[in-house]
PyMOL CGO cylinders between C-alpha atoms (Angstrom):
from pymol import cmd
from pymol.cgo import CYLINDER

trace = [
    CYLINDER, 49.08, 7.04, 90.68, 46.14, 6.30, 89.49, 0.3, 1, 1, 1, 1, 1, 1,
    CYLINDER, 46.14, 6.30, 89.49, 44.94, 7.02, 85.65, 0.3, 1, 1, 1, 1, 1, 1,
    CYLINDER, 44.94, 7.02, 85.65, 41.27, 7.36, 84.60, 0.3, 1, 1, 1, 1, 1, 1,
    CYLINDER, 41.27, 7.36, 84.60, 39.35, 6.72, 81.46, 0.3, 1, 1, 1, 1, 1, 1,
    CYLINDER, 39.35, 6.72, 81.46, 36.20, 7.58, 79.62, 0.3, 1, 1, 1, 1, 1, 1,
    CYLINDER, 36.20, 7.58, 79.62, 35.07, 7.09, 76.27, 0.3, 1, 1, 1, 1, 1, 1,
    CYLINDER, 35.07, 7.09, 76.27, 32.91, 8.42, 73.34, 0.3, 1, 1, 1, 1, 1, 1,
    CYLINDER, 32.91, 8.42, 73.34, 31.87, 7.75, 70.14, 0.3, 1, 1, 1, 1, 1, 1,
    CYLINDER, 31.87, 7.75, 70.14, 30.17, 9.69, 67.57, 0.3, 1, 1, 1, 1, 1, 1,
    CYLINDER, 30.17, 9.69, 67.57, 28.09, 8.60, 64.78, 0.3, 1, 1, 1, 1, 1, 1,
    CYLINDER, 28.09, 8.60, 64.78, 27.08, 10.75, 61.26, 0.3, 1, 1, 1, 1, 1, 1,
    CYLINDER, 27.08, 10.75, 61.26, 27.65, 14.11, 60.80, 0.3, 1, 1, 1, 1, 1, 1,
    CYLINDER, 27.65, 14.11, 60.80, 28.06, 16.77, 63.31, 0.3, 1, 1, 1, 1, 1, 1,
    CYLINDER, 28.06, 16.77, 63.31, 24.23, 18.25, 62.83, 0.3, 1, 1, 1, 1, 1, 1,
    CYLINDER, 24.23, 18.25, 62.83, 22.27, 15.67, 62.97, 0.3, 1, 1, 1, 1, 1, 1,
    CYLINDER, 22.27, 15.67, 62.97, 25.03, 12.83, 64.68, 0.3, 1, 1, 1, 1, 1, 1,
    CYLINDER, 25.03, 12.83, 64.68, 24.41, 11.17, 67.48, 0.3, 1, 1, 1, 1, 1, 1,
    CYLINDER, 24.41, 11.17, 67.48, 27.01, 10.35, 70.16, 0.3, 1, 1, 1, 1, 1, 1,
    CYLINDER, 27.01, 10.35, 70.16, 27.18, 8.47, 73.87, 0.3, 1, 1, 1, 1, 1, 1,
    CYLINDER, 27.18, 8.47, 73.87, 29.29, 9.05, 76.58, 0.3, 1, 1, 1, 1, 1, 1,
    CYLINDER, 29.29, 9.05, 76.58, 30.38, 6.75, 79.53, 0.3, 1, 1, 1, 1, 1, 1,
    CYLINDER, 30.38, 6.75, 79.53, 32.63, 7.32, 82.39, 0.3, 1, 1, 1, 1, 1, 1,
    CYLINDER, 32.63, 7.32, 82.39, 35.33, 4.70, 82.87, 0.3, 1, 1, 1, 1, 1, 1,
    CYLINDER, 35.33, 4.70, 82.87, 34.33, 3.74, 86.38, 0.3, 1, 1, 1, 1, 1, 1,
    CYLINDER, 34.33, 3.74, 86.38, 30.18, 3.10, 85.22, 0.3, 1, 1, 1, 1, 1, 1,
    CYLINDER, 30.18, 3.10, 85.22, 28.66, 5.53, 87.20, 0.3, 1, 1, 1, 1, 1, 1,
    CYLINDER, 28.66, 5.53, 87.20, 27.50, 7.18, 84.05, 0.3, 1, 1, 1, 1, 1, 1,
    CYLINDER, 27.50, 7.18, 84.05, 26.28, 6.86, 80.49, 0.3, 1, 1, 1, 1, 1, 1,
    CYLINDER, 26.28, 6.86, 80.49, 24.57, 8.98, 78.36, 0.3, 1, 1, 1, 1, 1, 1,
    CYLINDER, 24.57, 8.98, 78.36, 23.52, 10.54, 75.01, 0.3, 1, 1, 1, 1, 1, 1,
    CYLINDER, 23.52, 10.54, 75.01, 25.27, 13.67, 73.31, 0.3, 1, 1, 1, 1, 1, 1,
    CYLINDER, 25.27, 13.67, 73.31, 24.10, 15.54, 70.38, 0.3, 1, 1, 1, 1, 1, 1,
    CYLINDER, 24.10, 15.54, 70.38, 24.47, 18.72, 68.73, 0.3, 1, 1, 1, 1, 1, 1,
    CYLINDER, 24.47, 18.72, 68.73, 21.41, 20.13, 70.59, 0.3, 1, 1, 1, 1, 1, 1,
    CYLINDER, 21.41, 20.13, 70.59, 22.68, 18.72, 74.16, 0.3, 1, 1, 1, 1, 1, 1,
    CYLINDER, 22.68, 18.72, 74.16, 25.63, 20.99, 73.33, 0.3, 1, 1, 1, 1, 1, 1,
    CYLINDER, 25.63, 20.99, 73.33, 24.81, 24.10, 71.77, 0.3, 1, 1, 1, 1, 1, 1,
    CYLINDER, 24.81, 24.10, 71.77, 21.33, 24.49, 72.64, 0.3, 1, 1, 1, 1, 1, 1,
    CYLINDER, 21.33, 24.49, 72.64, 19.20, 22.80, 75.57, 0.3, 1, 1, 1, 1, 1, 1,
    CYLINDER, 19.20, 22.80, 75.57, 18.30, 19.70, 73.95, 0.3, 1, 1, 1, 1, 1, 1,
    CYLINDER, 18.30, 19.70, 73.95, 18.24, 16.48, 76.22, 0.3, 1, 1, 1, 1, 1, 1,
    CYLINDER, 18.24, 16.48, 76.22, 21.66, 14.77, 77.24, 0.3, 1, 1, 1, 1, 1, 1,
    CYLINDER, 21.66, 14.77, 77.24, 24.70, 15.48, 78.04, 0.3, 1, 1, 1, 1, 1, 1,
    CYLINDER, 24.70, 15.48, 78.04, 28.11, 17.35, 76.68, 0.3, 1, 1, 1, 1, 1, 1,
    CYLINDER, 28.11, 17.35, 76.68, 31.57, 17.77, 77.36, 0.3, 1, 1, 1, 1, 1, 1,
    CYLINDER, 31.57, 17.77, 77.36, 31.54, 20.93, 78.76, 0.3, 1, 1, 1, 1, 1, 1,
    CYLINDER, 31.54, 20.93, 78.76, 29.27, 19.87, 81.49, 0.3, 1, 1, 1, 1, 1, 1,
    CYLINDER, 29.27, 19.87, 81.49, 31.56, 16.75, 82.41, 0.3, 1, 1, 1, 1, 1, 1,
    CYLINDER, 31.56, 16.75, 82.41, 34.00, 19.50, 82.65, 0.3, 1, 1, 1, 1, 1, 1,
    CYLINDER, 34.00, 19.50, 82.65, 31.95, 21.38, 84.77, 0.3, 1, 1, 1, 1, 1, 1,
    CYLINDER, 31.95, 21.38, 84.77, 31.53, 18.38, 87.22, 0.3, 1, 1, 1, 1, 1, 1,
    CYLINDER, 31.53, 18.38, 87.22, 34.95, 17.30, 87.16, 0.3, 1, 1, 1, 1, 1, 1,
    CYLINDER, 34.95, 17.30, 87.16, 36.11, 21.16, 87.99, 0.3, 1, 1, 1, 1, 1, 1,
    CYLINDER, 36.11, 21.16, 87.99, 33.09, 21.29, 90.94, 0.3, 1, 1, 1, 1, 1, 1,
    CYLINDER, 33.09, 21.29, 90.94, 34.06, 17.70, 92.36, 0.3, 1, 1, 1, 1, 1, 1,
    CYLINDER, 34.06, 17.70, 92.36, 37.79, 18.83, 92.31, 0.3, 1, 1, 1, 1, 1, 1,
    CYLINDER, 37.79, 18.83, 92.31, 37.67, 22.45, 93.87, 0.3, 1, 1, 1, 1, 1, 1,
    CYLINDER, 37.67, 22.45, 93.87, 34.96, 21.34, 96.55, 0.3, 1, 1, 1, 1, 1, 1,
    CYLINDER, 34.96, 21.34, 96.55, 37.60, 18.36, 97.60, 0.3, 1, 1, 1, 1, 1, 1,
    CYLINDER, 37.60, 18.36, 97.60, 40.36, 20.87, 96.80, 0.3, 1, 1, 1, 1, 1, 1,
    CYLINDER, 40.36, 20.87, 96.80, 39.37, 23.44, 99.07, 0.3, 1, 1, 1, 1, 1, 1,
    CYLINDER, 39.37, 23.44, 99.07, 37.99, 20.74, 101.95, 0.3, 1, 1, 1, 1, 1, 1,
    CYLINDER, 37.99, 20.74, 101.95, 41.71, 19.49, 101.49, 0.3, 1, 1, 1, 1, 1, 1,
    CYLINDER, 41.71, 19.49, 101.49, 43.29, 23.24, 102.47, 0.3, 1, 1, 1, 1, 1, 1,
    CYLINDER, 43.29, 23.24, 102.47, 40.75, 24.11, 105.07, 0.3, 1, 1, 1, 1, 1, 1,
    CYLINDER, 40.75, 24.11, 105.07, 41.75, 20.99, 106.83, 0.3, 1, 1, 1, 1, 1, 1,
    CYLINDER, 41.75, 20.99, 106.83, 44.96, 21.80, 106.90, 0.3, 1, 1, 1, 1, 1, 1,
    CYLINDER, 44.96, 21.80, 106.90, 44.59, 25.25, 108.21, 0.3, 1, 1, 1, 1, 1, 1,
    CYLINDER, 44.59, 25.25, 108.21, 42.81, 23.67, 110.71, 0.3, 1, 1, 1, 1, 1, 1,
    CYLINDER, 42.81, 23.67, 110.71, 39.10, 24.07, 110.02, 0.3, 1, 1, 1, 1, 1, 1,
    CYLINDER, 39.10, 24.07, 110.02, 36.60, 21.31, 109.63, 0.3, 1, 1, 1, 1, 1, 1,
    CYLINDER, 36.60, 21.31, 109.63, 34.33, 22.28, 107.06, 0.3, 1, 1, 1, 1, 1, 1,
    CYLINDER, 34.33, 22.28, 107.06, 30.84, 20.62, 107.27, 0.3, 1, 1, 1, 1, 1, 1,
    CYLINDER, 30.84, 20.62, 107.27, 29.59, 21.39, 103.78, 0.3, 1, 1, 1, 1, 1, 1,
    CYLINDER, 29.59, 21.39, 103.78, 31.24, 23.01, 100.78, 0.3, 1, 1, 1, 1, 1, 1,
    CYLINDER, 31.24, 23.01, 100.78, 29.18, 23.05, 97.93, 0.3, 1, 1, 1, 1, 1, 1,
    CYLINDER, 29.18, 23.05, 97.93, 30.42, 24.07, 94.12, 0.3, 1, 1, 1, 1, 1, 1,
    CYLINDER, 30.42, 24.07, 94.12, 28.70, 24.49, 91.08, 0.3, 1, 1, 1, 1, 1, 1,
    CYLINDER, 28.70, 24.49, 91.08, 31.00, 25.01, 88.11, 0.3, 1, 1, 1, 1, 1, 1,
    CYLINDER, 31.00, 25.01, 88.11, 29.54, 27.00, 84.67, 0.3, 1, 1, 1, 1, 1, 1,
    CYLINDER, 29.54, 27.00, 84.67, 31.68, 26.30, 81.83, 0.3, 1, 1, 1, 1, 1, 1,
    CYLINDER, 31.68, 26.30, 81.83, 31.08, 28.81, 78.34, 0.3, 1, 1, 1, 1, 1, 1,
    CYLINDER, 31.08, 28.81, 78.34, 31.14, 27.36, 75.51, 0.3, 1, 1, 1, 1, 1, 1,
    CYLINDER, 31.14, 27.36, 75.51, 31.24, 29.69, 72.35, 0.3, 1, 1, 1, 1, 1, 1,
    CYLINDER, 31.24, 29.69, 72.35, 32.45, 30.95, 68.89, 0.3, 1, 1, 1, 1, 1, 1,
    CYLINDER, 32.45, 30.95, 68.89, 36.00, 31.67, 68.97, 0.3, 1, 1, 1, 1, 1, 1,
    CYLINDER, 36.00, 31.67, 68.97, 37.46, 32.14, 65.30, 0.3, 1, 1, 1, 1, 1, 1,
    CYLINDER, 37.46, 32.14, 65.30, 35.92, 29.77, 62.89, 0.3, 1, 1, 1, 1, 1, 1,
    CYLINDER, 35.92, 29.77, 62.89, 35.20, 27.44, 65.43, 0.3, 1, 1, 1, 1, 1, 1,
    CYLINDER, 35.20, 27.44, 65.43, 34.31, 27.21, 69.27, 0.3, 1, 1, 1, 1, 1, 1,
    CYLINDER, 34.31, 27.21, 69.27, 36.01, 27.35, 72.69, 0.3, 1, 1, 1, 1, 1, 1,
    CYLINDER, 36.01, 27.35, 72.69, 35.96, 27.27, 76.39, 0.3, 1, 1, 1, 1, 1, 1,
    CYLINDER, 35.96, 27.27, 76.39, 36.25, 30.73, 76.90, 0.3, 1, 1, 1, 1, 1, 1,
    CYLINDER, 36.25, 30.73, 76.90, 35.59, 31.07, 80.85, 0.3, 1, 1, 1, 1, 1, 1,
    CYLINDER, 35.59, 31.07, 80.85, 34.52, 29.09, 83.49, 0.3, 1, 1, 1, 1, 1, 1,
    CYLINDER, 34.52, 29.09, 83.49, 33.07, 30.40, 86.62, 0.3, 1, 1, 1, 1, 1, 1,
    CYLINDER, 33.07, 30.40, 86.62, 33.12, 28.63, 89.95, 0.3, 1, 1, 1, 1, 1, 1,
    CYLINDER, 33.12, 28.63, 89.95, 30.46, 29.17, 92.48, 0.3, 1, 1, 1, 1, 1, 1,
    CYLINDER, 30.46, 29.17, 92.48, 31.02, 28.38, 96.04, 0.3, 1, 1, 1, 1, 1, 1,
    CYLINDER, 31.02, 28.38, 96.04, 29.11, 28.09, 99.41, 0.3, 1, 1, 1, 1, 1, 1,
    CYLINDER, 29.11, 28.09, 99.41, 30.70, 26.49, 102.30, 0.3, 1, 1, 1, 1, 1, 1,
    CYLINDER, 30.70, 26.49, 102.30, 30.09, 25.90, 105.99, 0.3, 1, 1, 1, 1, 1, 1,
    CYLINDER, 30.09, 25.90, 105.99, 33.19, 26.41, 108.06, 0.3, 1, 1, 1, 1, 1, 1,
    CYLINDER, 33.19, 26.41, 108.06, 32.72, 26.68, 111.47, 0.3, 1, 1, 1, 1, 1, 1,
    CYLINDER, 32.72, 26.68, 111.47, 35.44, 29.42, 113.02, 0.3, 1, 1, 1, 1, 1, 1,
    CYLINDER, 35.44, 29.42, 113.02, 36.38, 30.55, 109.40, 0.3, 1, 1, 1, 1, 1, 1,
    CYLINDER, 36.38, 30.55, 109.40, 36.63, 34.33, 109.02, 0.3, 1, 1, 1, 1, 1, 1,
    CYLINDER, 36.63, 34.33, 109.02, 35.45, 36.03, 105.28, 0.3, 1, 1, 1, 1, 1, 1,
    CYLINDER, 35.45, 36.03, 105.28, 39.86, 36.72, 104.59, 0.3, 1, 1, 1, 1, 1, 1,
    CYLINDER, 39.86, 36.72, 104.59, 40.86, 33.21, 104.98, 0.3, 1, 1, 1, 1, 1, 1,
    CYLINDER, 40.86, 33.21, 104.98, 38.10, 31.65, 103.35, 0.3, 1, 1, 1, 1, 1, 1,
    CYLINDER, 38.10, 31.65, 103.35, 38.69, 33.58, 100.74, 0.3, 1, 1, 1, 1, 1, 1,
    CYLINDER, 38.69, 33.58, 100.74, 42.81, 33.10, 100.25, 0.3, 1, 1, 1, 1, 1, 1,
    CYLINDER, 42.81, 33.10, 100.25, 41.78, 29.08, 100.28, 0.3, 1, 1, 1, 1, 1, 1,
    CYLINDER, 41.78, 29.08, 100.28, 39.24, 29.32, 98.00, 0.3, 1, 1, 1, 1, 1, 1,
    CYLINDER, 39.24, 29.32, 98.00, 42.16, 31.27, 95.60, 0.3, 1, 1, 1, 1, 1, 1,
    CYLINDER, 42.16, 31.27, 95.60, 44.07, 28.49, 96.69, 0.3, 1, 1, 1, 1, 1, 1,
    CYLINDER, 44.07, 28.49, 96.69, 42.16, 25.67, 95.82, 0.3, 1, 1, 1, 1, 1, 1,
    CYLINDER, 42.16, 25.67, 95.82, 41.07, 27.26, 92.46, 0.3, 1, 1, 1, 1, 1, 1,
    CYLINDER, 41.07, 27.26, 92.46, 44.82, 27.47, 91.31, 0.3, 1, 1, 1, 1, 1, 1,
    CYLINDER, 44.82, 27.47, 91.31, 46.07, 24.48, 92.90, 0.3, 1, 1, 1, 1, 1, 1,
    CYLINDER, 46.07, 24.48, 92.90, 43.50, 21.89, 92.01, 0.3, 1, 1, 1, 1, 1, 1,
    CYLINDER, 43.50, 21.89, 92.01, 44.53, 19.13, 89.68, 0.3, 1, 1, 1, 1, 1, 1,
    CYLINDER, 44.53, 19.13, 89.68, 41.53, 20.23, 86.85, 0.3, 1, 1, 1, 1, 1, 1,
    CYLINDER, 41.53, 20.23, 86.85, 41.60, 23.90, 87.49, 0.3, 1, 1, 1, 1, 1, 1,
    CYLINDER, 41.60, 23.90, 87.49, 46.01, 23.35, 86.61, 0.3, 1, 1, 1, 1, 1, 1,
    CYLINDER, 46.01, 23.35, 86.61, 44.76, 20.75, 83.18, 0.3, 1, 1, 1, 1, 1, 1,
    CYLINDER, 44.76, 20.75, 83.18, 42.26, 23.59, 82.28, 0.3, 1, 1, 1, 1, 1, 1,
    CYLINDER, 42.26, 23.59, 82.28, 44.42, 26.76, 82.78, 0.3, 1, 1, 1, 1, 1, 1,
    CYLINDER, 44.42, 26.76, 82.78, 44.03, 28.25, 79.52, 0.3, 1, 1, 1, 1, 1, 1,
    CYLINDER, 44.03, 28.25, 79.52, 40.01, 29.63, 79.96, 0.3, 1, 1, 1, 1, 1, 1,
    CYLINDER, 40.01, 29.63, 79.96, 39.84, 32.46, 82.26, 0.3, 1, 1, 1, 1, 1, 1,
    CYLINDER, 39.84, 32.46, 82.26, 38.22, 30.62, 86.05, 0.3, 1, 1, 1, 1, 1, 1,
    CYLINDER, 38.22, 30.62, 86.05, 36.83, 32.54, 88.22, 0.3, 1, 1, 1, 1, 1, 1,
]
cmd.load_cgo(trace, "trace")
């Protein structure tokens, strides 16, 4: 199967470091800093990779069981918040909540919902993060 990479690197302290991040395939590169993750300073973070990866994976996931149910989906949108915060004397992702709205022609509210469940515990990232609570 096929194995995925990405890298970072960090440079100075943790306050006033700087870092980069770049996906393995070049589709993305980008700055992180202390601000980018625990405030709302400009760049990026790992928590909002994770976020992507989780939305990419549960959209595709959930596509993936719909179609085998039978329905065609023609859109199903995801948009993954991931909490970052104290935990002990440091910091954790505590809970991530998945937000999802789809368009699935013939679909009634009961089965849209048991694949969603599905997809949300089946999915390859939602099984690699199962220790934070995902809604």
């Amino acid at each position: 199967m096929a194995v995925r990479s990405s890298e970072a690197e960090w440079k100075g302290n943790l306050r006033n470091g700087q870092g980069k991040m770049k996906l393995g395939s070049g589709a993305f590169e980008g700055p992180d800093t202390f601000v980018s993750r625990f405030d709302s300073g400009k760049g990026t973070n790992p928590e909002e990779l994770i976020a992507a990866a989780h939305a990419g994976c549960f959209s595709m996931a959930l596509s993936a069981g719909l179609s085998t149910a039978g329905f065609t989906p023609t859109r199903v949108h995801t948009t993954a918040r991931v909490q970052l915060e104290p935990v002990g004397q440091g910091f954790g992702i505590t809970k991530i909540e998945l937000q999802t709205e789809a368009e699935i022609p013939g679909i009634d509210k009961a089965t849209f919902q048991k694949k969603a469940e599905n997809a949300k515990k089946n999915c390859p990232v939602s099984k690699a993060l199962a220790g934070p609570q995902i809604t």
